[in-house]
Each structure stands twice: as structure tokens, then as C-alpha cells.
C-alpha positions in Angstrom: 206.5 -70.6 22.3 209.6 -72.1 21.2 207.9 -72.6 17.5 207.2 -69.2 17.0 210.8 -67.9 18.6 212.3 -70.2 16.0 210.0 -68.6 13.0 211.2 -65.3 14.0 214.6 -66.1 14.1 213.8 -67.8 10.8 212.6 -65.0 9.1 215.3 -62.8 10.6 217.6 -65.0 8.9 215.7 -64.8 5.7 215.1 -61.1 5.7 219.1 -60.6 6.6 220.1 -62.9 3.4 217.8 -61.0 1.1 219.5 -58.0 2.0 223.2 -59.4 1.5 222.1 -61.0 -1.5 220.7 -57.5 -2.6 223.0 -54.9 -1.8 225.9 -57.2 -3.4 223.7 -57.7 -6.9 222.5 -54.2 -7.2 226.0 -52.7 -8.3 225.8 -55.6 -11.1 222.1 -54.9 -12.5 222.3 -53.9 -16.0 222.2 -50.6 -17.4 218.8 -50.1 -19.1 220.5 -48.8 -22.1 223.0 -51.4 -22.7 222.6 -53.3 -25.6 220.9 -56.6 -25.8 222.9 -59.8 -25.9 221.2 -62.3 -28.5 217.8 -64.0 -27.5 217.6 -61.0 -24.5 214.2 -59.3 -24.7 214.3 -57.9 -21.4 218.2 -57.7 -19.5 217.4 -56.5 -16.8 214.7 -59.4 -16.3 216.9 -61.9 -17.2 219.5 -60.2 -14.5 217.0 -60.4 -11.8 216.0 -63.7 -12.7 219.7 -64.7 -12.2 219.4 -63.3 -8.9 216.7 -65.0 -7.3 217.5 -68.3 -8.9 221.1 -68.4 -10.0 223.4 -66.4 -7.8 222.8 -67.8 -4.4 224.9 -70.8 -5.7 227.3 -69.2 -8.3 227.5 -66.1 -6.7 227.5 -62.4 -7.8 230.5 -62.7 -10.1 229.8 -66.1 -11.5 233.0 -67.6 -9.5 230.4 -70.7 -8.1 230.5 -72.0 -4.5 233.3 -75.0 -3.6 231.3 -78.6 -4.0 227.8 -77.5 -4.6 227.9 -74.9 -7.8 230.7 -74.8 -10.6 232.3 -71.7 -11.5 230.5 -70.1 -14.6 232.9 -66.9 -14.6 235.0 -67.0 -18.0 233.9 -70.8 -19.1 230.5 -71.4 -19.6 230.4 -70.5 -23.2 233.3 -73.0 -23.8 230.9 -75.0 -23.3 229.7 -74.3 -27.0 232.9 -75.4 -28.8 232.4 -79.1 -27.3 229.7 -81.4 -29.2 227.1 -82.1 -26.6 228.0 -79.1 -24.4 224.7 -77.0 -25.5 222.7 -79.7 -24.7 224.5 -79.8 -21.3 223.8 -76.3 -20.6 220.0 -76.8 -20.6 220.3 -80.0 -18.3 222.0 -79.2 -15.4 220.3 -79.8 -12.4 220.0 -75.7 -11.4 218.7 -75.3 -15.0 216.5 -78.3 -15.6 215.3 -78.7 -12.7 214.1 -74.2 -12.0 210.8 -72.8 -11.5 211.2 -70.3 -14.1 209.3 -71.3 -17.7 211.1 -72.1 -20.5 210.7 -68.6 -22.0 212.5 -66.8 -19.1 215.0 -69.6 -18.7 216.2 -69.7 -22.5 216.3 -66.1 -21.9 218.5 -66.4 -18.7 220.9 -69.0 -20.5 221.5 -66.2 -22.9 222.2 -63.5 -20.7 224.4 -65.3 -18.8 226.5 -66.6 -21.8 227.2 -63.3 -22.6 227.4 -61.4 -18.8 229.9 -64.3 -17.9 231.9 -65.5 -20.9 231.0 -63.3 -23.8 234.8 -63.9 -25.3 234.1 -67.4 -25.6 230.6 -66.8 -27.3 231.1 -68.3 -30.7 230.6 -66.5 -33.7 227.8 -68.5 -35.3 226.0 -69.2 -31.8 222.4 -69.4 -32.3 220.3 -68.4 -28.8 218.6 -70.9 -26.7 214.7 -70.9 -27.3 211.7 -71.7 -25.1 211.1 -75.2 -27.2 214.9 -76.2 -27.0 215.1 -75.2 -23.1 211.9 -77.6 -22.6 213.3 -80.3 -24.5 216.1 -80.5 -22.9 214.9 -80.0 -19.4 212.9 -82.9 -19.4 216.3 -85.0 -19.1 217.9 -83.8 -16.1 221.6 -84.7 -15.6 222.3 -85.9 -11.8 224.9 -86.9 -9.8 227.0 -87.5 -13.6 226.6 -83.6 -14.1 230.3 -83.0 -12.5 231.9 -85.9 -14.5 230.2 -84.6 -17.5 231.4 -80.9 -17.1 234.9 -82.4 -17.0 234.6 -84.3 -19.8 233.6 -81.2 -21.9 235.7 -78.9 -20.9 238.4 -80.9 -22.3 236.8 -81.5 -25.5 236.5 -77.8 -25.6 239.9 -77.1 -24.6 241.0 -79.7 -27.4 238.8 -77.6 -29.8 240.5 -74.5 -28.8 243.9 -75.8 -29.4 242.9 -77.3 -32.7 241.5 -73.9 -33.6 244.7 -72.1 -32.5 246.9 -74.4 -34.4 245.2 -73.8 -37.7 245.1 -70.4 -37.6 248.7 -70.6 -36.6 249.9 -72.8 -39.6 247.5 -70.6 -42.2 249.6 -67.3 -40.6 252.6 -69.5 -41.7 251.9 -70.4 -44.7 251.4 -67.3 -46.0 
């Protein structure tokens, strides 16, 4: 008796969660005529993809969840401008380690670059494929993911400022 009041209660649980988790995605589905970020087939696949596997964690608006997922909002492209940061991207533990194959996940990866940090996109960024999502899933970062996010988000911010500074002295000298 007690089993089965606790599977109810369970499944309550479950059923109520589902239903948060859905009525606060649905206003951020995309629209099915927007146009397609790069290595995006299917947007609003990738979208719901992000929602069953990706936003319990990093929530709705990307902003993460305090000691168990990182923000994404308005950094996770940065990630881009730091050598080795691709290749992080693809081995995070939520990434390496999903149930999704390689084809929806390379197609996640690209969705979300662009839905959470499209300004930091760079120019000459080439979209994540099945065969480079699989590759680099098979070497899962673990509990060194954090340290390495630090670390490459100031190599990043260090390539920004480089950037900044010779644009600014090429303004000057002309």
C-alpha cells in the first residue's frame, strides 16, 4: 500500500513538472518561419530537444541553475574565440554524456549557440557535425569541467580585448 501511494505521488510529481516545464518553454518555441541558424535543419526540433534535455538544468532563458549547470545566456559562443573551447563545448558532461545521437546533438549545439549568444557567434564559425559531436563525446570532461570553463573564459576574454585593441589602434592610425 505504501509502494503504490508513493508511485502516485511520484507520478503526481512528474506530471506537475512536465507541466511547469512546459507552459514556461512554450512562449520560447521557435517561430516556424524564422530563419535557420547554421547546421539547423529542423529549429523547432532542435528547440524541443533543448527542452527535454537541456533546460531542466540551464533553465528556459539559458541563465543555468547555482552549482549544478553554468549559465549559457550571453557566453557560450565565447567559448569559440578560446583555442580548445569548441572542443569543450562537445565534452561537457550534459553534452557528452546525452541520450540524443550525434546528429540531433550537433544540431542542438548549433541552435543553442545562436538562441543564447548569437553576438558572440564568430564570423568564420563552422557548425558542429554528427562526426565531430561523436568524437568528441567519447572523452567526457568530469569533475575538471568547472576549472576548465574558467580557464577559457579568460582566454576568451583575453582574445576579446586583443581584438578590441587592434581595431582600436587601426581606427587610430588612420
Amino acid at each position: 500500500m505504501i509502494c503504490r501511494r508513493r508511485a502516485v505521488i511520484g507520478a503526481c510529481f512528474f506530471s506537475a513538472c512536465a507541466l511547469v516545464a512546459a507552459s514556461s518553454a512554450s512562449a520560447q518555441a521557435p517561430e516556424p518561419d524564422a530563419p535557420l541558424a547554421p547546421g539547423v535543419q529542423n529549429a523547432q526540433r532542435a528547440w524541443q530537444h533543448w527542452v527535454l534535455n537541456c533546460q531542466g538544468c540551464h533553465r528556459p532563458d539559458g541563465t543555468g541553475s547555482d552549482g549544478t549547470a553554468p549559465s549559457i545566456a550571453g557566453t557560450v559562443a565565447r567559448f569559440l574565440h578560446a583555442p580548445g573551447g569548441r572542443e569543450y563545448l562537445g565534452r561537457v558532461p550534459g553534452v557528452a554524456t546525452s541520450p540524443l545521437d550525434d546528429a540531433d546533438l550537433a544540431e542542438v549545439l548549433n541552435w543553442m549557440l545562436y538562441r543564447f549568444d548569437a553576438a558572440h557567434v564568430p564570423a568564420t564559425f563552422r557548425p558542429y557535425t554528427p562526426e565531430e559531436v561523436g568524437r568528441l563525446r567519447q572523452q567526457p570532461l568530469r569533475i575538471e569541467a568547472s576549472r576548465v570553463r574558467g580557464d577559457l573564459l579568460k582566454k576568451a576574454a583575453r582574445a576579446a580585448d586583443g581584438a578590441t585593441a587592434r581595431a582600436g589602434s587601426g581606427a587610430a592610425g588612420r
